[in-house]
Backbone bond lengths (Angstrom), bond angles and torsions (degrees), N, CA, C in turn:
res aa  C-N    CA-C-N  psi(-1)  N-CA   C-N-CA  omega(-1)  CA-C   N-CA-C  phi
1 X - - - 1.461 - - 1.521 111.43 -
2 X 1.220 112.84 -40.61 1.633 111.82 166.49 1.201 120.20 -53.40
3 X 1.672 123.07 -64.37 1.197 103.57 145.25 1.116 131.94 35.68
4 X 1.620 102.40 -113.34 1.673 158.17 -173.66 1.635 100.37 -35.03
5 X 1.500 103.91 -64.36 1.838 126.07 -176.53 1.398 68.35 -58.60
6 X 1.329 154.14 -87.03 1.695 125.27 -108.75 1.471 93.57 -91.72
7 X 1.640 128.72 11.79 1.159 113.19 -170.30 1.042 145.05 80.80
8 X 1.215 104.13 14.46 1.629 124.88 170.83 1.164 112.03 -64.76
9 X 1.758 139.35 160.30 1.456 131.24 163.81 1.688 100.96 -68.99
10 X 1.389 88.30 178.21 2.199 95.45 -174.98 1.388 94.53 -82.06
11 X 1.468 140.92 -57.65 1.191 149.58 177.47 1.804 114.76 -44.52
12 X 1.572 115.67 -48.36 1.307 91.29 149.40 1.136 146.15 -81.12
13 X 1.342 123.95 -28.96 1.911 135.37 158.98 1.847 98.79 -57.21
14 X 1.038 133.41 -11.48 1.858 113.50 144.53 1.470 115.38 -114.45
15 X 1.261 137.73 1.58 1.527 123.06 124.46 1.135 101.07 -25.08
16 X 1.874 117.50 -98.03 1.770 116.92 -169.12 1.092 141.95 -55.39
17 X 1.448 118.01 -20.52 1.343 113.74 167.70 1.531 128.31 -110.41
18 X 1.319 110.54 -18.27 1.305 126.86 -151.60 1.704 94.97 -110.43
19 X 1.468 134.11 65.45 1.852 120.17 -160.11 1.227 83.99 -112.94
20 X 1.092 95.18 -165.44 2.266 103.63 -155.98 1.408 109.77 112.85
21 X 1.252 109.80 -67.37 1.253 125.96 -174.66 1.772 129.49 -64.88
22 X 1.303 111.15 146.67 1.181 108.74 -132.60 1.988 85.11 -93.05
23 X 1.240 125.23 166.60 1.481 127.00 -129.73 1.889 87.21 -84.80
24 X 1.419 116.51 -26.28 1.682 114.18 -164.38 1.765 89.54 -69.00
25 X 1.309 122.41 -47.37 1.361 122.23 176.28 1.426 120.68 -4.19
26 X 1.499 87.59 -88.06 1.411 116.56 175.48 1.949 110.54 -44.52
27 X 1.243 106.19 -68.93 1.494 96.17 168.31 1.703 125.10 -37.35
28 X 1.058 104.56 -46.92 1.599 114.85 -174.61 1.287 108.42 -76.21
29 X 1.512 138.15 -9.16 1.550 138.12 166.62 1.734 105.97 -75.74
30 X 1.799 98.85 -40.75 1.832 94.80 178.39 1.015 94.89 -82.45
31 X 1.448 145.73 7.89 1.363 128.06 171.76 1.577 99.60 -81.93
32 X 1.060 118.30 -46.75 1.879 132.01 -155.27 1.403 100.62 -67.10
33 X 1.518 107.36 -35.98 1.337 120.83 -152.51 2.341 104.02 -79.74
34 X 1.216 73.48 -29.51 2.213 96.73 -155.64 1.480 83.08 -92.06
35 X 1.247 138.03 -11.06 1.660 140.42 179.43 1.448 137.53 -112.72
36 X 1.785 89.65 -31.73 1.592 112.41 153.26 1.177 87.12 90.39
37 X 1.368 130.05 30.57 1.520 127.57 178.51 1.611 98.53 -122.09
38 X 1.180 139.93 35.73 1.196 134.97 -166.04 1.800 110.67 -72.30
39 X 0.993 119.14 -42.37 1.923 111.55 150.75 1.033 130.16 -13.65
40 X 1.391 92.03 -64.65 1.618 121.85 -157.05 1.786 109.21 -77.96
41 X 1.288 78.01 -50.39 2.637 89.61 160.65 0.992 93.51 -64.56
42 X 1.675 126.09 -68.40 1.813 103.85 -161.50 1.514 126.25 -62.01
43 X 1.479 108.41 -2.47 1.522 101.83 -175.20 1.739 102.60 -91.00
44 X 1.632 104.38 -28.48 1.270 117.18 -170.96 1.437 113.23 -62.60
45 X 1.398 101.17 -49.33 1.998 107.10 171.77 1.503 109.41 -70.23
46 X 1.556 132.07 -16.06 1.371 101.96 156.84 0.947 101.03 -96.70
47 X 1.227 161.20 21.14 1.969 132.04 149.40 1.732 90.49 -63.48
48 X 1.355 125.33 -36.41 1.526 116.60 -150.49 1.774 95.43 -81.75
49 X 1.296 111.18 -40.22 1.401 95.42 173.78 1.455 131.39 -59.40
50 X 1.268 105.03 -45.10 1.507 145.11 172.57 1.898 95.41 -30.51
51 X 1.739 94.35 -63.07 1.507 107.61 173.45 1.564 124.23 -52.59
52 X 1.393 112.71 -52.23 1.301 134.47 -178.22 1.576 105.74 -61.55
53 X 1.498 114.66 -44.98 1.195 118.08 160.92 1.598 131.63 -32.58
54 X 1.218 83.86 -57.43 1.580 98.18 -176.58 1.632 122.82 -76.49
55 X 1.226 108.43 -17.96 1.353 131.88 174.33 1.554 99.21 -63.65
56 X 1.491 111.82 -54.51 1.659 113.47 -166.32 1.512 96.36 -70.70
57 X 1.238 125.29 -43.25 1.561 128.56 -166.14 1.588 88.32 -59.37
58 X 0.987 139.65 -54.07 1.744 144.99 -152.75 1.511 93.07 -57.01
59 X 1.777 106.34 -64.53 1.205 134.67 -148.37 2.019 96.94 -61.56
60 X 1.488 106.14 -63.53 1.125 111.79 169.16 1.652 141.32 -44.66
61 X 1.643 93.64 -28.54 2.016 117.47 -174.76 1.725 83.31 -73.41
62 X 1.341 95.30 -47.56 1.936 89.08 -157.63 1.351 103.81 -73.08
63 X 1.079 117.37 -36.27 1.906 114.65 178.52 1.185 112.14 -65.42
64 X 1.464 138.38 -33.25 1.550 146.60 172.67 1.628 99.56 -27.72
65 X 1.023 117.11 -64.63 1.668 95.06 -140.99 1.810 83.73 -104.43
66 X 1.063 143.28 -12.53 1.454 137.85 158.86 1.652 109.22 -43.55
67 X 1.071 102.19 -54.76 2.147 127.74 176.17 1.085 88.48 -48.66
68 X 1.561 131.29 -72.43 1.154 122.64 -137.75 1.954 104.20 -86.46
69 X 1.548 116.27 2.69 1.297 119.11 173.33 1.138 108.15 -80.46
70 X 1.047 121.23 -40.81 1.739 140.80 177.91 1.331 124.13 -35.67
71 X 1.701 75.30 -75.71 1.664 100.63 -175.29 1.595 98.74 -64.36
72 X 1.706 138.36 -41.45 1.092 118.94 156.25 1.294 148.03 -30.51
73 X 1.761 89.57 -50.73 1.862 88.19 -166.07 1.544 94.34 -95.02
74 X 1.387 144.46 -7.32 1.301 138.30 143.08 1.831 112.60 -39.85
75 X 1.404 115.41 -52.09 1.673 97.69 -161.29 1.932 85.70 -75.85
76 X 1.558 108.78 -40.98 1.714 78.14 172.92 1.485 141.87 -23.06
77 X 1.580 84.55 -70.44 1.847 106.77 -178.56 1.877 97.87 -49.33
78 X 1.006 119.96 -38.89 1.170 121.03 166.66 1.194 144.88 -38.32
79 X 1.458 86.74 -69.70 1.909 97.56 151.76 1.577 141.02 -82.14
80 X 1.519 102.31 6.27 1.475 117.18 174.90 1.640 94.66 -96.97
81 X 1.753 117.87 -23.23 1.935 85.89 -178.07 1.300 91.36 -87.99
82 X 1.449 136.80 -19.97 1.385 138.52 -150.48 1.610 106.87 -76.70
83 X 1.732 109.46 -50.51 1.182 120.54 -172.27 1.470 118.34 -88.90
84 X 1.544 103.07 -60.04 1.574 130.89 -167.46 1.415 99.02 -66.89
85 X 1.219 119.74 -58.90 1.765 114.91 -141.80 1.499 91.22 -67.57
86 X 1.660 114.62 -59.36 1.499 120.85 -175.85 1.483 113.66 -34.17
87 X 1.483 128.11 -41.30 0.896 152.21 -154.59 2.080 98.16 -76.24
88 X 1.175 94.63 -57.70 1.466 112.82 177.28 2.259 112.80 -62.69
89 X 1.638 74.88 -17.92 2.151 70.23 -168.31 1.723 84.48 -100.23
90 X 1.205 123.72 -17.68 1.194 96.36 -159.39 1.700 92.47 -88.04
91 X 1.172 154.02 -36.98 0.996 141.12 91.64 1.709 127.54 68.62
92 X 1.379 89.96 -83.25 1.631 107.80 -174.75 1.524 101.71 -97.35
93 X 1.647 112.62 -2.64 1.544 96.39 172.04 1.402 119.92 101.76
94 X 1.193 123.80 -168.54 1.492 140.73 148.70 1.308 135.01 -74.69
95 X 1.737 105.36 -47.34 1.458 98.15 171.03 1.547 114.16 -90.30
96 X 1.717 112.40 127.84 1.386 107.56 168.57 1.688 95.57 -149.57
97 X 1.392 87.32 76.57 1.752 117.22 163.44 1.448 115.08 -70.32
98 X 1.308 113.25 -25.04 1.522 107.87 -162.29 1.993 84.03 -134.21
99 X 1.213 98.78 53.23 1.516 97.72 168.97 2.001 101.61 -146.55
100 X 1.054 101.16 94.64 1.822 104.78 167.20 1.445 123.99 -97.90
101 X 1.335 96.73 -159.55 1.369 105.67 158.48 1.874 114.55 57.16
102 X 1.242 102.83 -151.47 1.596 111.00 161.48 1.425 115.49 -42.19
103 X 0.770 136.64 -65.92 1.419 148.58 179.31 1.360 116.81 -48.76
104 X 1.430 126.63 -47.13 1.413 125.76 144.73 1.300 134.97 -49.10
105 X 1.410 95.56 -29.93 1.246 91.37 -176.20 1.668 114.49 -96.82
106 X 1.032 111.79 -9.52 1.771 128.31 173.60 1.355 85.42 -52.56
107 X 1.366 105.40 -93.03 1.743 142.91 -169.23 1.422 106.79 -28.27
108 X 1.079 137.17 -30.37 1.663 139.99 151.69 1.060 121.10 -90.38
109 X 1.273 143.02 -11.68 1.341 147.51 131.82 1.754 104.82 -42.97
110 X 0.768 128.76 -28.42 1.867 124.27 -152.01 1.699 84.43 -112.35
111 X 1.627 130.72 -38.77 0.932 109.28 -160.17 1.215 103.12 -101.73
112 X 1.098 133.33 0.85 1.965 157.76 -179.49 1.657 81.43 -83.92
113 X 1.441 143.56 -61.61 1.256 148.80 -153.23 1.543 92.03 -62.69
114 X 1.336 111.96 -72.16 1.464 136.60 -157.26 1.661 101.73 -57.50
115 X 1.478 105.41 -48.42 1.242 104.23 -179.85 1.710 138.37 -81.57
116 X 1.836 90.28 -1.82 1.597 100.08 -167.66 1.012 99.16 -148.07
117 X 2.063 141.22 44.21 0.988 142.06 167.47 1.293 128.52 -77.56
118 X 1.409 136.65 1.65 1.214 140.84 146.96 1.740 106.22 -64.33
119 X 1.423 112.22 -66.14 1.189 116.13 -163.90 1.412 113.07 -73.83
120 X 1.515 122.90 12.43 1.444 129.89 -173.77 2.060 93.23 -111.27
121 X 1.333 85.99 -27.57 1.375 77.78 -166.04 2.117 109.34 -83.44
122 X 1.596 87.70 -47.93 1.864 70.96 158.74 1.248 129.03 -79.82
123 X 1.117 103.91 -16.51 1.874 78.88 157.89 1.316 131.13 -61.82
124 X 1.656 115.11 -43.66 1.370 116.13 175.83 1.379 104.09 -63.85
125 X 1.797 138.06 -8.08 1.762 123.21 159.19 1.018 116.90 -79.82
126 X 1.705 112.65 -27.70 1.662 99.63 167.72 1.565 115.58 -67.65
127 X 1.106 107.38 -53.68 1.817 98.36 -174.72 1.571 113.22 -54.15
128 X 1.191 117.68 -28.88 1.668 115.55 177.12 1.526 101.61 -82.61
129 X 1.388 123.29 -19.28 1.697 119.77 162.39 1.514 114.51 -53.05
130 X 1.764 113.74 -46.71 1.226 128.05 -144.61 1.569 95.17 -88.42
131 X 1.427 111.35 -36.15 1.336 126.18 -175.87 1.201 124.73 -50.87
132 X 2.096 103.55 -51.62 1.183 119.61 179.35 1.486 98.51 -75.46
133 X 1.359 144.93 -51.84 1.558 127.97 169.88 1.322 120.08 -39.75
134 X 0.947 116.45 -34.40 1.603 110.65 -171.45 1.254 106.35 -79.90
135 X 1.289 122.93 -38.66 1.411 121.19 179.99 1.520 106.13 -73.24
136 X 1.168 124.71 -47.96 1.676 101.03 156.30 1.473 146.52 -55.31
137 X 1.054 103.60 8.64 1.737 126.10 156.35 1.624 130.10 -76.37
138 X 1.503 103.66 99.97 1.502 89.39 -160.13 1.685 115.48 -51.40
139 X 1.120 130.04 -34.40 1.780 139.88 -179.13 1.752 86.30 -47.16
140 X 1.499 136.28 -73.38 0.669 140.04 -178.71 1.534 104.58 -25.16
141 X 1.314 99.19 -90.42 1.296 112.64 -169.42 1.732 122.27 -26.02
142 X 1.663 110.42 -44.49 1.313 110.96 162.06 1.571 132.23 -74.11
143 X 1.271 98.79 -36.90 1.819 108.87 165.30 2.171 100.14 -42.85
144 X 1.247 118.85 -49.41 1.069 113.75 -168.92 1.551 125.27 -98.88
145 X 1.655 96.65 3.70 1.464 120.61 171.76 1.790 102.06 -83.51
146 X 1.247 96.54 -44.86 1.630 122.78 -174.30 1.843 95.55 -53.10
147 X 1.043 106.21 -58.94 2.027 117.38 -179.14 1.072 89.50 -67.95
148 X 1.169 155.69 -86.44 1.381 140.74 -129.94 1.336 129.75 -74.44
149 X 2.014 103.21 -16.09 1.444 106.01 156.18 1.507 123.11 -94.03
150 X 1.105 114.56 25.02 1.238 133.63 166.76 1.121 111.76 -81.66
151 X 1.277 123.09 -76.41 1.072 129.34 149.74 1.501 129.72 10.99
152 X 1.638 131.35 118.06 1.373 127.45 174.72 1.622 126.58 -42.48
153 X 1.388 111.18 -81.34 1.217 102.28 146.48 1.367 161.76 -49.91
154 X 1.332 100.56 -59.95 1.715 108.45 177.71 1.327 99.53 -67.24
155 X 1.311 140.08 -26.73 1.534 119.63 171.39 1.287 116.57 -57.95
156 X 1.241 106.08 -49.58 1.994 106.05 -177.79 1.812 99.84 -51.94
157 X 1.305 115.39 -50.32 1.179 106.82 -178.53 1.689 142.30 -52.63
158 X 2.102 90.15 -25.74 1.302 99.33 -173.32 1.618 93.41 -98.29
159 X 0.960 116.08 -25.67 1.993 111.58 174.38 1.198 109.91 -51.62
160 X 1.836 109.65 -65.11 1.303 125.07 176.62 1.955 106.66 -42.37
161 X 1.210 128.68 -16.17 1.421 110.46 -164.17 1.304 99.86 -108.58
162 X 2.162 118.97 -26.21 1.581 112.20 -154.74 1.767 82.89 -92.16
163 X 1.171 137.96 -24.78 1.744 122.45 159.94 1.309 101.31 -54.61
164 X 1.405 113.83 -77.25 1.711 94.13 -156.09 1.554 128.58 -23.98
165 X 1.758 94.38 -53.71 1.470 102.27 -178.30 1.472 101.68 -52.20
166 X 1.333 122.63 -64.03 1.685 130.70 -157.94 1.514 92.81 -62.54
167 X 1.376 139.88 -47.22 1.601 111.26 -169.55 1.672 111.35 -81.00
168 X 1.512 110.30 -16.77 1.396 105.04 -178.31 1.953 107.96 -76.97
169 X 1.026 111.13 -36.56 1.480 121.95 155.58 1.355 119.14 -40.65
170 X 1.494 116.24 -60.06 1.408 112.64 169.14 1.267 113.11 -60.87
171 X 1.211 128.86 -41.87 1.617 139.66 163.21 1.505 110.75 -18.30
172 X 1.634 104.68 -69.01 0.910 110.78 -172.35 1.871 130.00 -65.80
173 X 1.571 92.77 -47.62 1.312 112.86 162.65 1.781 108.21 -28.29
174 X 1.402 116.99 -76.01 1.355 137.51 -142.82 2.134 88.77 -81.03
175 X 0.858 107.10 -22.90 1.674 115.45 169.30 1.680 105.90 -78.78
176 X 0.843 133.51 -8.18 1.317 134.45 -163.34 1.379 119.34 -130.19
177 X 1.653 108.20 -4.75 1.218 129.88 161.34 1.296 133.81 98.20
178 X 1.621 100.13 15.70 1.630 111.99 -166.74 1.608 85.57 -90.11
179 X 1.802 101.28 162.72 1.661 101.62 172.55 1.655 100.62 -77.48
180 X 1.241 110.20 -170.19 1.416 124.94 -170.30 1.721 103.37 -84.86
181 X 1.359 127.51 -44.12 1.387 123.98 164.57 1.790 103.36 -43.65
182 X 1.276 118.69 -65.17 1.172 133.99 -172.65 1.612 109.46 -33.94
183 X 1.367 115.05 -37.95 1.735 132.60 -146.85 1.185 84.67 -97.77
184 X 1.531 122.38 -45.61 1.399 130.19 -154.80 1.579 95.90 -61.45
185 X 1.282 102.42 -73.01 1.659 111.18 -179.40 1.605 125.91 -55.60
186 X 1.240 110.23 -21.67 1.421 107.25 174.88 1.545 101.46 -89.82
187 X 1.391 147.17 -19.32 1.323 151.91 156.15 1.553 103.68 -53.35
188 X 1.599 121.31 -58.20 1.287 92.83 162.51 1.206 157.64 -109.02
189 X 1.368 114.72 57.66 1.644 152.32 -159.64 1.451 92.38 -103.70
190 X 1.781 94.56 -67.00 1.745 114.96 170.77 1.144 119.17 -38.08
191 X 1.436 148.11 -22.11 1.801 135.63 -146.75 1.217 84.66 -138.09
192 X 1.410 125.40 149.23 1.438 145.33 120.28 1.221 139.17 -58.83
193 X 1.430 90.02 -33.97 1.810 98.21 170.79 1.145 114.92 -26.42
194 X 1.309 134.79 134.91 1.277 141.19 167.57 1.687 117.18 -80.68
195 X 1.751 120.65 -19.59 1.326 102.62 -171.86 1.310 85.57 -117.98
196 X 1.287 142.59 12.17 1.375 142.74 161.06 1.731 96.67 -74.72
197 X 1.415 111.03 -74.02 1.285 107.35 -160.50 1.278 124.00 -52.92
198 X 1.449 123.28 -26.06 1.451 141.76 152.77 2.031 108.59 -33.60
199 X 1.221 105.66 -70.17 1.139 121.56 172.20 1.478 137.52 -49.57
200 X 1.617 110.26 -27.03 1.514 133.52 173.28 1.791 86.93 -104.47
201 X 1.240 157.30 36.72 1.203 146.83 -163.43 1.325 83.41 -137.78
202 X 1.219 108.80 -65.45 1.966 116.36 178.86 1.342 120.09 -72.28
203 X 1.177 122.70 -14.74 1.910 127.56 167.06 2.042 87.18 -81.23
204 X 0.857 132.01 -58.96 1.410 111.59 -151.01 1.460 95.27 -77.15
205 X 1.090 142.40 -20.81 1.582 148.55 168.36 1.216 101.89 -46.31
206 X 1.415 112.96 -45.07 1.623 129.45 -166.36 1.512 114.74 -81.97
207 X 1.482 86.83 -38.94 1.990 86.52 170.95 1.445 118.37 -79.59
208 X 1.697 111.94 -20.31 1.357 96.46 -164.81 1.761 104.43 -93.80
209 X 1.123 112.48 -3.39 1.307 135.56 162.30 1.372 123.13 -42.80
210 X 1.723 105.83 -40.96 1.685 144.47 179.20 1.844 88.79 83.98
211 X 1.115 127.31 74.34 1.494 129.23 144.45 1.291 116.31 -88.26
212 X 1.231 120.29 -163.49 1.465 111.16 174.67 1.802 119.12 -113.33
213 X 1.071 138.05 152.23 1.390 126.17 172.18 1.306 103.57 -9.53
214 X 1.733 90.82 -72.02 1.734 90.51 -143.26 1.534 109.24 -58.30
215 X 1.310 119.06 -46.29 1.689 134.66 153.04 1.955 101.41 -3.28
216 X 0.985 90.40 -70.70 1.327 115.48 -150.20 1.823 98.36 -61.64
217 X 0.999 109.01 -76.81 1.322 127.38 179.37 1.482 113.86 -37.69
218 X 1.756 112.28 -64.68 1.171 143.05 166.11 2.068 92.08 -27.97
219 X 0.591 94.68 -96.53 2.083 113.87 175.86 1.535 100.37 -23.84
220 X 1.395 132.23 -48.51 1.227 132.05 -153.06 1.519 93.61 -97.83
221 X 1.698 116.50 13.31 1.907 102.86 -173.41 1.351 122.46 -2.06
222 X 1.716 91.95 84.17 1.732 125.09 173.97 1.792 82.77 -91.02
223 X 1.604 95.66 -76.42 1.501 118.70 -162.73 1.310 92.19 -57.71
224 X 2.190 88.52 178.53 1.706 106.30 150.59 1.604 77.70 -123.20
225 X 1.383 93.69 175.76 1.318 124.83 -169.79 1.702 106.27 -46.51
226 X 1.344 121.76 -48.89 1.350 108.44 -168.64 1.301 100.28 -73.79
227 X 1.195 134.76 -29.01 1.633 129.23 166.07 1.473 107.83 -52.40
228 X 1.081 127.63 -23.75 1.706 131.26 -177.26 0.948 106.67 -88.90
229 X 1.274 124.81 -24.59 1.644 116.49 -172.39 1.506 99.25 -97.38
230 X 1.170 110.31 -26.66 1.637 111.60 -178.84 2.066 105.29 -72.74
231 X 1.051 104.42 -27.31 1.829 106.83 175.99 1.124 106.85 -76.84
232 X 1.893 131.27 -45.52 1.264 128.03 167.91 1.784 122.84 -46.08
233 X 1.424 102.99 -47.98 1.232 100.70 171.58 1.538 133.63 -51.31
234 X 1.747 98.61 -43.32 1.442 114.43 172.32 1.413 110.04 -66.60
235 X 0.955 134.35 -49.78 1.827 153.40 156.35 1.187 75.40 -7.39
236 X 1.483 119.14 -101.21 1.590 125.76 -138.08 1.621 117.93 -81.55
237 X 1.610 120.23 -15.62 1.495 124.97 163.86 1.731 100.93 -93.76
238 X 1.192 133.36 -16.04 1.801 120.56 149.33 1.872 74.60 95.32
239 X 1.071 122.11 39.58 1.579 101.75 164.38 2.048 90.88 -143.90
240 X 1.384 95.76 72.80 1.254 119.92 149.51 1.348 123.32 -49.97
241 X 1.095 119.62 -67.30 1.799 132.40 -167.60 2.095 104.84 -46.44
242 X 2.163 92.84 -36.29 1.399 85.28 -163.65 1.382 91.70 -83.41
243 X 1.287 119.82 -43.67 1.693 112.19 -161.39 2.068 98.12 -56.81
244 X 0.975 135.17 -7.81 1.437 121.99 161.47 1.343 110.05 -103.56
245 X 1.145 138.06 -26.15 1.779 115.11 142.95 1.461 101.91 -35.51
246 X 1.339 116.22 -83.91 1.576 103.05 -163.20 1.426 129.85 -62.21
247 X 1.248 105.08 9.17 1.716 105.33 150.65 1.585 126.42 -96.43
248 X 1.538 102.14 -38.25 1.708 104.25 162.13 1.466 106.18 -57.41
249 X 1.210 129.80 -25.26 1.827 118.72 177.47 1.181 99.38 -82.15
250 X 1.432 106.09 -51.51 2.223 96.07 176.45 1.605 103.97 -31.52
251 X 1.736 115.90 -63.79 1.163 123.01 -153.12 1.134 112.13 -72.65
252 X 1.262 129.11 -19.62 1.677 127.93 -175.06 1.475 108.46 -88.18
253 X 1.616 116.14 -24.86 1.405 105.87 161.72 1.588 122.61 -100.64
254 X 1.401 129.36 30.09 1.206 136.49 136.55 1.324 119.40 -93.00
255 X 1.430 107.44 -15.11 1.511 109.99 179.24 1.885 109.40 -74.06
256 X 1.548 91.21 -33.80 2.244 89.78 -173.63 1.738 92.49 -98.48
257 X 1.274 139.26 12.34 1.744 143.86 135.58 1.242 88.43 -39.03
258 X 1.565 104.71 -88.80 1.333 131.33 -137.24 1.283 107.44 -52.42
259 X 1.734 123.13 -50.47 1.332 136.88 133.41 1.537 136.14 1.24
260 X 1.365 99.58 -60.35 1.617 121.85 173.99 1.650 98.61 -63.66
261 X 1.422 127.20 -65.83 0.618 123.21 -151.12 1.226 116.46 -93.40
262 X 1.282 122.12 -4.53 1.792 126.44 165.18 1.616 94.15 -79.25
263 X 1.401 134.21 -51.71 1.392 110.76 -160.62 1.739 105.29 -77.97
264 X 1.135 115.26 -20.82 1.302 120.87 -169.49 1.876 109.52 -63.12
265 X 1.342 101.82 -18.08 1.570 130.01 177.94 1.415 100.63 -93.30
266 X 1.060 131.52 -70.65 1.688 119.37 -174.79 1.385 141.42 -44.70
267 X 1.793 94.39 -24.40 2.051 107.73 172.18 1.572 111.04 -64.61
268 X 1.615 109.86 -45.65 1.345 103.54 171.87 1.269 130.88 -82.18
269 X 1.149 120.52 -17.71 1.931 133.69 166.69 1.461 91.99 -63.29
270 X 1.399 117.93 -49.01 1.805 94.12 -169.63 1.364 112.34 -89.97
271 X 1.619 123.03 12.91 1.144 101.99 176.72 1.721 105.77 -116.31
272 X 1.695 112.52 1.46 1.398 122.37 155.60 1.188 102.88 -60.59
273 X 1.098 113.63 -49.78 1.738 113.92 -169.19 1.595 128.29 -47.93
274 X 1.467 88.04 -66.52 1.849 85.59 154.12 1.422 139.27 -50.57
275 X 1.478 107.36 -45.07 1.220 119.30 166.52 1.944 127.08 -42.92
276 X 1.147 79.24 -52.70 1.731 99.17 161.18 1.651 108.85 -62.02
277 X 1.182 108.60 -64.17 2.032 106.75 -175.24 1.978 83.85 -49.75
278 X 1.144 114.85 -106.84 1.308 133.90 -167.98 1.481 105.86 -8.21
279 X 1.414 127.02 -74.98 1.005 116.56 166.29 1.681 142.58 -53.95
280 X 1.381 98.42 -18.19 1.765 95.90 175.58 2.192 94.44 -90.27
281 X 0.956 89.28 -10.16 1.667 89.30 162.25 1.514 115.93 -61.02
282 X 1.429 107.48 -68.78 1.261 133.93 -179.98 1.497 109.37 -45.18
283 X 1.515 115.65 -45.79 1.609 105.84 -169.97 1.481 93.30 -102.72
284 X 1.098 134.97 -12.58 1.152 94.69 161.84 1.711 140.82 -90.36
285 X 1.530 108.08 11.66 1.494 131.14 168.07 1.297 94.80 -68.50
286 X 1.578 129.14 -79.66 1.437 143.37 152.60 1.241 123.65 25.20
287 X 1.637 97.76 -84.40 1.041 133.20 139.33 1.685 129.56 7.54
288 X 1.642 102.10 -88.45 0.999 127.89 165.31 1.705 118.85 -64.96
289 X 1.324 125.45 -26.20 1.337 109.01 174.02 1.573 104.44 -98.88
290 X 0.751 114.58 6.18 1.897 110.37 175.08 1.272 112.63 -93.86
291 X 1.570 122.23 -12.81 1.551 142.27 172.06 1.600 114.90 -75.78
292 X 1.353 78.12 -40.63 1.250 102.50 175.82 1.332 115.11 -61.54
293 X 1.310 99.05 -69.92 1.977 102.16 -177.72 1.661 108.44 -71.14
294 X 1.309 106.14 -12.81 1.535 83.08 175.80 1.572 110.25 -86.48
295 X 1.665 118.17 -15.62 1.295 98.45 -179.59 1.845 117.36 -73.34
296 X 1.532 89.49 -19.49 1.506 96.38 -177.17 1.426 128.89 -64.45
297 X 1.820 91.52 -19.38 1.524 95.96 174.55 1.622 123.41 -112.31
């Protein structure tokens, strides 16, 4: 409210005081505010949170019990070099001349565990120290934004999510009465994305040029084609605002696909995973006592 008295706009006095909120927010209050529709934006950015919300709840329900296989068959593997393996070398002794391979290499793994579990364990807090810093590095952060839409899945997922937001934004924009140059640029004020903003950088080049939407857009490969043909249409019947609703709805239901089908992949990756730790545990104990008995015999 101080702020406000000194005359600040509303959109910057909640920039500064009001943070939490995620960066389209803030754009969409100087949108409400510069249009006299400020209701009508604030109701619009909570359906989008509301949405975004529900995305994390999805994202999070389905990762629950994958995590919790993990984090299981990890403290296993844990307690088989910690408890078991030691258990197995002390056992077989000193000499294990006629023990290689897997089995050697278990058996010093277990006694490297047994023997250096303080210093195994801060190390694994420093690297999860170093981890969490690095990932708070924005370079970071895009280097690994950059991989992850590479990626088979999680790319469809993260494409599928940085449209939704950006056409439901334009949605909103073009409902609220700004022109489409106007929407364009205040959409990318809103995003961080790095290969979005690239992409809205070369459409507004294109509009201010005087091309046409579809021109424009088309060039800046935001869309695919049926999204282009759906802006052309709006282009020439002047109901723009809806033809990008009906691509943020295209996009929000390829976005919970894309969803389905990344978590629907992770229950069995994490339960190969263990399977693999646990069992290359297992054979290589095995392993090691069959080396064993064969040298004995």
């Amino acid at each position: 409210s101080i702020s406000l008295r000194k005359g600040a706009s509303l959109g910057t006095a909640f920039r500064e005081h009001v943070t939490g909120y995620p960066d389209y927010v803030y754009a969409m209050v100087e949108l409400g505010q510069s249009t006299g529709r400020l209701h009508q934006v604030l109701a619009d950015a909570c359906r989008q949170m509301e949405f975004e919300a529900s995305i994390r709840r999805d994202v999070s329900s389905a990762l629950t019990y994958p995590a919790f296989l993990i984090s299981a068959g990890l403290l296993a593997v844990a307690f088989l070099f910690y408890e078991v393996v030691p258990r197995f070398s002390a056992m077989l002794g000193e000499n294990r001349s006629g023990i290689d391979g897997l089995g050697a290499l278990v058996l010093s793994a277990g006694d490297m565990m047994r023997n250096h579990t303080l210093g195994i364990a801060v190390s694994l807090g420093a690297a999860g120290s170093l981890l969490a810093w690095l990932l708070s590095l924005r370079d970071v952060r895009q280097a690994v934004s950059r991989i992850a839409n590479s990626l088979p899945v999680v790319g469809e997922v993260m494409t599928a999510r940085r449209r939704t937001l950006w056409a439901r934004m334009m949605a909103f924009s073009l409902a609220s009465g700004l022109g489409v140059l106007e929407a364009t640029v205040l959409s990318h004020s809103a995003t961080k994305d790095e290969q979005l903003r690239k992409g809205l950088e070369r459409a507004i080049s294109s509009l201010r040029k005087g091309n046409s939407v579809e021109t424009s857009f088309a060039g800046a490969r935001l869309l695919d084609r049926i999204d282009i043909s759906l802006l052309r249409a709006g282009e020439k019947s002047g109901s723009l605002k809806d033809m990008f609703a009906a691509i943020a709805d295209n996009y929000e239901t390829s976005l919970r696909s894309s969803l389905k089908r990344a978590t629907a992949l992770i229950e069995p990756i994490a339960i190969a995973l263990v399977s693999i730790l646990i069992g290359t545990v297992a054979l290589g104990l095995v392993a090691a006592m069959s080396s064993l008995y064969t040298g004995i015999g």
